[in-house]
C-alpha positions, 0 to 999 in steps of 0.5 A: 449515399451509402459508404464503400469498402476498398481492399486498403480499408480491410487489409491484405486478402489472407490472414497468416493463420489461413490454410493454403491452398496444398491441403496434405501439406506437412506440418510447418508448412499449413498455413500462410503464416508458416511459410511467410516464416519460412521464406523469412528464415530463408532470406535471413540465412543468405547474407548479403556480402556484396561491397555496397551492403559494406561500411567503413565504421559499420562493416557489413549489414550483417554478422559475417559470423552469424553461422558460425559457432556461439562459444563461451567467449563470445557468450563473454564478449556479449555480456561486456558489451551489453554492460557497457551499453547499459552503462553509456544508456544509464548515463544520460536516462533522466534526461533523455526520459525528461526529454521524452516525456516533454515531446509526449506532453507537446504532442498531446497538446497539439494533437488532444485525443476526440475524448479531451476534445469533447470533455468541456462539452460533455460537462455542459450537458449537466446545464442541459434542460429536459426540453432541450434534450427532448427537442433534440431530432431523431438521427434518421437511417441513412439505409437502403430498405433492402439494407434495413430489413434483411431477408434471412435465410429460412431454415426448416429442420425435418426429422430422422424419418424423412431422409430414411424414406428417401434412402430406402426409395433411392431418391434424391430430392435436395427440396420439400415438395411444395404440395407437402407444405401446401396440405399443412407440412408433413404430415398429410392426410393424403396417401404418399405423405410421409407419416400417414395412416394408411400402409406403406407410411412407416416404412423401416427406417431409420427409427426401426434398429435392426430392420432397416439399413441405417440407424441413426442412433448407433451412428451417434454412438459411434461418433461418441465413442471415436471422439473419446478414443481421440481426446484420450489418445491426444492426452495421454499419447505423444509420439509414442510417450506418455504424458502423465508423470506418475509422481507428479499425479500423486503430488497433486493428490496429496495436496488436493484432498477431494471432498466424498461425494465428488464425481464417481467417474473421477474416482473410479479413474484415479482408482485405476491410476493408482493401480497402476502406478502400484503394480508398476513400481511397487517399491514407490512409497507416494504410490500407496500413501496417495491410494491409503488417502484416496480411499479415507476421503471417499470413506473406505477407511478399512480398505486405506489401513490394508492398502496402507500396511501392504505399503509398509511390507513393500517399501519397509524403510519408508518414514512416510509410509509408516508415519501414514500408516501410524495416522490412519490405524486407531490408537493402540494398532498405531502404537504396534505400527510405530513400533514395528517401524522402530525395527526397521528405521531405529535412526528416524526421529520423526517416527520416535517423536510420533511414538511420543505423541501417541502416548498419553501419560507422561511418564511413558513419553519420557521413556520413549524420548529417552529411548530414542535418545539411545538411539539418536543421541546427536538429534536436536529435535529430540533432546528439546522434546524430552527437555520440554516435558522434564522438570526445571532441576532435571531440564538441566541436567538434561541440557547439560548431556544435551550440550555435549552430544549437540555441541552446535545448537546455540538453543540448547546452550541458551536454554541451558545458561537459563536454567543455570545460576549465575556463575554456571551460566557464564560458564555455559556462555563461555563454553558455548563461544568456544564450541560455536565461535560465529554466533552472536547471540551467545555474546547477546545473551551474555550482556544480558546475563551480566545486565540482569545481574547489575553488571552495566559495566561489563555489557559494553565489553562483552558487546565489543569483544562480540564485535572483535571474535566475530570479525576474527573467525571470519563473520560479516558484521551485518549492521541491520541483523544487529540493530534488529537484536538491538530491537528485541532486546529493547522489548525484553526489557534490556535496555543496556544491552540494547543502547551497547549494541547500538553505540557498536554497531550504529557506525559500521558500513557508512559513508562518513557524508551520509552518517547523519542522515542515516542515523536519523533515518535509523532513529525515525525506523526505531520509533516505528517500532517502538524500541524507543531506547534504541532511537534514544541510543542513536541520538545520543550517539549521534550528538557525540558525533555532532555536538554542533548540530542544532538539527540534531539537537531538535531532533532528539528534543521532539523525540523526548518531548514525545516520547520521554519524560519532562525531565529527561527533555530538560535534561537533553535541552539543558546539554543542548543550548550548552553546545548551541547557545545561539539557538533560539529554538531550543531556548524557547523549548527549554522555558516552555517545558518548564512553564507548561510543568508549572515552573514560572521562576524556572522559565524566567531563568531560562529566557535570562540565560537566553537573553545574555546568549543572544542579546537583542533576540526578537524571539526571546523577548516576545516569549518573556512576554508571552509568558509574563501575560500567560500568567497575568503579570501584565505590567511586567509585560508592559515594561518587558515590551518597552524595553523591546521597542528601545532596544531591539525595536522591530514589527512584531514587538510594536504588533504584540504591544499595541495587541496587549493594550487592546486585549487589555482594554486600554483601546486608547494606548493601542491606537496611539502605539498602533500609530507610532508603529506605523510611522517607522513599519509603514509596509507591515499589514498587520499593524493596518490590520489592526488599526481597521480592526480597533475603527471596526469595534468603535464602530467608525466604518468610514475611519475602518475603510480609510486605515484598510485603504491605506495599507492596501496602497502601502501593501497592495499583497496583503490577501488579508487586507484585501478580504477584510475590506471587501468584508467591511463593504458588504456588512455595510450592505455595498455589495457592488463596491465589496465586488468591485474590491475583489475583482481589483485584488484578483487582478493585483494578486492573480493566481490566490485563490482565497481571493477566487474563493471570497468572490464566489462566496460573496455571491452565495452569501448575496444569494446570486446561486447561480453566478457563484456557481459559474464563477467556480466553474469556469474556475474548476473546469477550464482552469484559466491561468488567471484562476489557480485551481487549488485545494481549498477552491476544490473543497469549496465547489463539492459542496456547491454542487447538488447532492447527487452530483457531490460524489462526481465532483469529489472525485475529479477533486482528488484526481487534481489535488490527491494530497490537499487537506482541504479535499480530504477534509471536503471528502471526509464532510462528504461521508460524513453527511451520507452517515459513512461513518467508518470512511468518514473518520478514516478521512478525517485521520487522513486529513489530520496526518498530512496536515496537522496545523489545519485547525479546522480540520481539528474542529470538523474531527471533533464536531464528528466525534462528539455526535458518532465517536465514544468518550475515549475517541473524544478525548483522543482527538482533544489530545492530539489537537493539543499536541499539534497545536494548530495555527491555521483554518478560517474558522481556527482562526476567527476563534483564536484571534478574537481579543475574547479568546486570546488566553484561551488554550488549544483545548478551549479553542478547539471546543469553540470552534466545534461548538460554532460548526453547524451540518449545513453541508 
């Protein structure tokens, strides 16, 4: 059955913007809207005082003085009012915009949009086969046949002379007659067919001007022409005024340069404008500048120079009209120009350093900025144009009457003092401070002065004297303008200055609780910028102010070690472990400093001081270790651990002395350290770890899978554990069994995803494509609680997929997991393999910054490199690994914990693992 229509479905009968039913009804009143509007304001103005409309609390529904006046007290009350709601609104807006956003999201979720709905069905379309989509049936037309094939009206146009024959004949005709139609239209061979051969046919008509009564052309004309007089009378005309601002029609002409050759009809107009606005205000300079230049851009460039001197008759004490009309004439005309409107402007500098321009040599432009000097001794602009083009001696003295007569310019005093020796410019400077007393550049440049001088001592006077005088004449100390000086004068190379002004200023205007993290913040801006002894400055300040922070303290240490010299960090850390002498961290940095420049003795001096600061310090002694084995003193090393596991026996001092005699060789010693650790750190995986490892390299896999069930029963939350058993089955060819062990991790570890990832990988390794794929999926796409849907499962099922679909699945990627390295990387893979290798390595930036520790995505960045980057691009991405030292990635640390490996620094690692990739992606 076909579907019906009822008046609810289509709304009420008229649109506000209907016409009414009154035709000549006045303006307001034309529409149903308008009235709608009318008895609205009508209804409104009547209020309802009756006592049921009457609160106790509310009062009245409505105002009771809406018609009254609205004064400026009540103008006040409202604003009081409307800030105290806002206030009592501000009080609890987080929690009612929480609150919100919860009701939204519950809604959502009880009533999903037809979109969320369908979405799972929509991507199973992709497993949709070509068979199945072409047994799909048709979907039939439900229609009537009258409904599926309309008859359209047929419309037949004629031309002008049929209804001039019917108007000369008196006729009234609406229809053709049928007989035209039948004998072949209108043009019949019969008599009294309209275009015929024979007399009478072609009777005077509407195509014949003059004889007939009606002329179908001069009615178009006509109609033409009444439109054109509307159009221009709506444009130009209303109620009487007109709407073209003359001034403003010249801004616009003067900002719009019309190119030659543009509408001729345009022109002329503007031409016509113009005109007009020069005979109605003759004394309107932009009148004749806007002609002068409408005549240049269409190339009448004699007509714009007279238009353009009959402007400078008119409107003689004009700067821009004689300025325009020195632009337009040629070269030696200008200088006559410029000079006539000397005469009658003598106090205009723009038109003295226009005269100055047209000059050519030197010396004549000397003496046209001296002269203008006479004239206009107080002009800024003038004395730097005529200082600039003087030699150094006579720049001086120049500077020296410029002062004088423009005592306020603080450029021309700072210029001056430079020119000045060193006495002379103190004396500048002091002048200059007497004559502009809120300025501080004066006091900036005078610590300068004194800096490159040799005089340090005096520029912490100088920049505090600054700080009192300022204050004193009234000006508002403005921390950020300060701090930016402090910037500059740091690029300038004035370091003292610049770490003055930082101890000055540093402190103004904060809250004593919120002093450090501003500063820090402060220090982090100034390193944006690359004033690096201002960060400096702000460090050192901050640890007077903090000398027991050790935050602080790390701060300014990662600072120098990025940043500054190796001494200058020894220096800091030295201070450091001075103040906080129970930080271990900054220990360890001060003995890595020194073992990294080579220094071995030094670092071992520094881990004594250590170890008598913080006796039974695990992290101590296992750097002595690090340190003795780095450099091939393994006994000491040896006796170093042994003295650990008595004294200050724990974990990681068994895991690193059973690693040494591994890596050493000494596989018996490891094992039988291995075993008296596990008698007292039974619940640390590690040491299982390591055991199954040692039973794997023997080749003992029964041995192996026993140590590995051991710990799991000890740490069933080990994941590593887990994930080296499940490796251990399936090298062994157990395929079922490593499964089995998977599924009974995932269920004691629910929501790891590496655990989700090694079983789909599992399958893709076993060749069961499809099973991988489904296992992603129904991680990916249904997102169970069970399977948490993170970055690295994400990254991995881009590139499960086939190559066209990639991209889709990149993207919803990113939409889940924006800020994931692993995605990031997955998508800088992505470019990489489709050789975009500009957004490729703008990806694998972008992945490197968010997360520097990831090794792999080091390894990927330099793979990349090596096969599309230059040598400098190679070499910087080598450095940067090694400054971020990375800990983590799979296939990082595959390499980094291989006993092969375990002297091999980050750069060498980093070679490895890239040598190890291969683009299968």
């Amino acid at each position: 059955a076909t579907g019906f229509t009822t008046r609810s479905d289509i709304g009420p009968a008229r649109d506000a913007n209907d016409p009414v039913d009154d035709r000549h009804a006045p303006p307001g009143k034309r529409t149903v809207g308008d009235q709608m509007k009318k008895n609205q304001t009508a209804d409104d103005d009547d209020e309802d005082l009756n006592d049921t409309n009457y609160d106790e609390f509310n009062g009245y529904a409505g105002s009771l003085f809406s018609s009254g006046p609205y004064e400026k007290d009540d103008e006040e009350a409202d604003a009081i009012y409307a800030a105290l709601d806002k206030r009592m609104d501000e009080r609890r807006k987080e929690r009612r915009e929480q609150r919100e956003k919860e009701e939204i999201e519950k809604y959502r979720m009880e009533r999903p949009k037809i979109q969320q709905q369908f979405s799972d069905l929509k991507r199973k379309l992709a497993e949709v086969t070509e068979e199945e989509w072409l047994s799909i049936p048709e979907v039939g037309d439900a229609r009537n046949k009258r409904q599926r094939n309309p008859r359209y009206e047929k419309l037949t146009p004629v031309p002008d002379s049929f209804f001039a024959k019917h108007l000369q004949s008196g006729e009234n005709h609406t229809t053709v007659d049928p007989r035209q139609t039948q004998f072949g239209g209108l043009n019949t061979p019969y008599p009294g067919g309209l275009n015929t051969p024979y007399p009478g046919g072609m009777t005077p008509g509407l195509m014949t001007p003059g004889t007939g009564e009606l002329d179908m052309r001069k009615i178009g004309q006509a109609r033409n022409t009444l439109m054109d007089m509307r159009l221009s009378q709506v444009s130009d005309s209303v109620s009487g005024q007109t709407v073209v601002d003359p001034k403003g029609y010249l801004t616009d002409l003067n900002s719009m340069i019309p190119t030659h050759g543009g509408d001729i009809n345009d022109i002329k107009k503007a031409r016509l404008l113009l005109k007009s606005v020069r005979e109605t205000n003759p004394h309107h300079p932009p009148a004749w500048i806007a002609s002068a230049r409408l005549e240049e851009v269409t190339g009448k460039l004699q007509v714009a120079r007279n238009l353009i001197m009959k402007g400078t008759e008119m409107c003689p004490k004009s700067e821009d009209v004689w300025l325009e009309a020195a632009r337009l004439q040629p070269g030696d005309t200008a200088k006559a120009v410029v000079a006539q409107a000397v005469r009658h402007l003598p106090q205009s500098v723009r038109i003295y350093i226009r005269a100055a321009e047209l000059e050519t040599d030197i010396r004549a432009k000397k003496r046209v900025l001296r002269k203008a000097l006479e004239h206009v001794p107080n002009s800024v602009r003038l004395w730097k144009a005529a200082v600039e083009l003087e030699e150094p001696e006579d720049a001086r003295i120049m500077l020296s009457r410029a002062v004088e007569c423009c005592p306020t310019s603080v450029e021309l005093w700072l210029a001056l003092a430079r020119l000045e020796t060193y006495e002379n410019a103190r004396k500048v400077l002091n002048k200059a401070r007497e004559n502009i007393p809120t300025d501080r550049h004066i006091w900036i440049t005078a610590a300068k002065l004194e800096e490159a001088n040799g005089n340090t001592q005096m520029v912490e006077k100088i920049i505090d004297r600054a700080i009192t005088s300022l204050r004193a004449n009234g000006v508002e100390i403005n921390r950020e303008q300060w701090i930016q000086d402090a910037e500059e004068c740091d690029k300038a190379g004035s370091v003292a200055t610049c770490q003055a002004i930082m101890r000055a200023v540093i402190g103004i205007g904060i809250e004593e609780e919120d002093r450090k993290h501003t500063w820090m913040e402060d220090a982090d801006s100034c390193v944006a910028h690359n004033a690096l002894e201002c960060a400096r400055a702000i460090y050192a300040y901050a640890l007077q102010v903090f000398p027991s922070k050790k935050s602080v303290w790390l701060r300014a240490a990662y600072f120098e070690k990025n940043h500054g010299t190796r001494e200058s960090l020894e220096a800091l850390l030295q201070r450091a472990v001075a103040h906080c002498p129970k930080a271990e961290v900054l220990w360890l940095m001060g003995a890595k400093s020194k073992w990294l420049a080579g220094d071995v003795p030094a670092a071992r001096s520094i881990l004594a001081l250590a170890f008598q600061a913080n006796p039974n310090s695990e992290e101590i002694w296992l750097a002595a270790v690090k340190l003795e084995s780095e450099n091939n003193e393994y006994e000491r090393a040896r006796r170093l651990l042994a003295k650990a596991r008595s004294s200050a026996p724990t974990a990681r001092v068994f895991m690193k002395s059973v690693k040494l005699e591994w890596v050493l060789g000494n596989i018996a010693a490891a094992q039988e350290l291995c075993e008296e650790a596990l008698r007292h750190y039974e619940d640390f995986p590690k040491l299982w770890m390591m055991k199954g490892q040692i039973e794997e390299q023997k080749e003992l896999v029964e041995r192996a899978r026993e140590a590995y069930n051991q710990g799991l029963k000890k740490c069933p939350h080990s994941i590593p554990l887990w994930l080296l058993l499940s490796r251990l089955e399936e090298k062994v060819g157990q395929l079922t069994r490593a499964r089995a062990i998977l599924e009974k991790s995932r269920l004691k570890n629910p929501k790891n995803p590496d655990l989700w990832l090694e079983s789909v990988r599992l399958e893709y390794r076993a060749g069961l494509k499809n099973i991988a794929n489904t296992l992603m999926a129904k991680m990916t796409l249904n997102n169970l609680p069970a399977c948490p849907v993170e970055g690295i499962l994400w990254s991995e099922a881009i590139f499960l997929e086939a190559r066209p679909q990639r991209k889709t699945k990149s993207v919803d990627a990113l939409k889940k997991c924006e800020h994931d390295p692993h995605v990031l990387l997955a998508v800088a893979k992505l470019f990489w393999s489709e050789r975009k290798i500009t957004k490729a390595r703008e990806w694998f930036h972008r992945t490197v910054k968010i997360d520097s520790d990831l090794g792999d995505a080091w390894a990927f960045f330099y793979k990349f490199e090596l096969q599309h980057g230059t040598e400098e691009q190679q070499e910087e991405v080598r450095k940067r690994c090694e400054n971020a030292e990375p800990r983590h990635g799979e296939l990082w640390c595959d390499v980094s914990k291989d006993i092969q490996n375990w002297q091999k620094k980050i750069g060498e690692i980093l070679m490895l693992v890239a040598a190890k990739l291969k683009n299968t992606f």
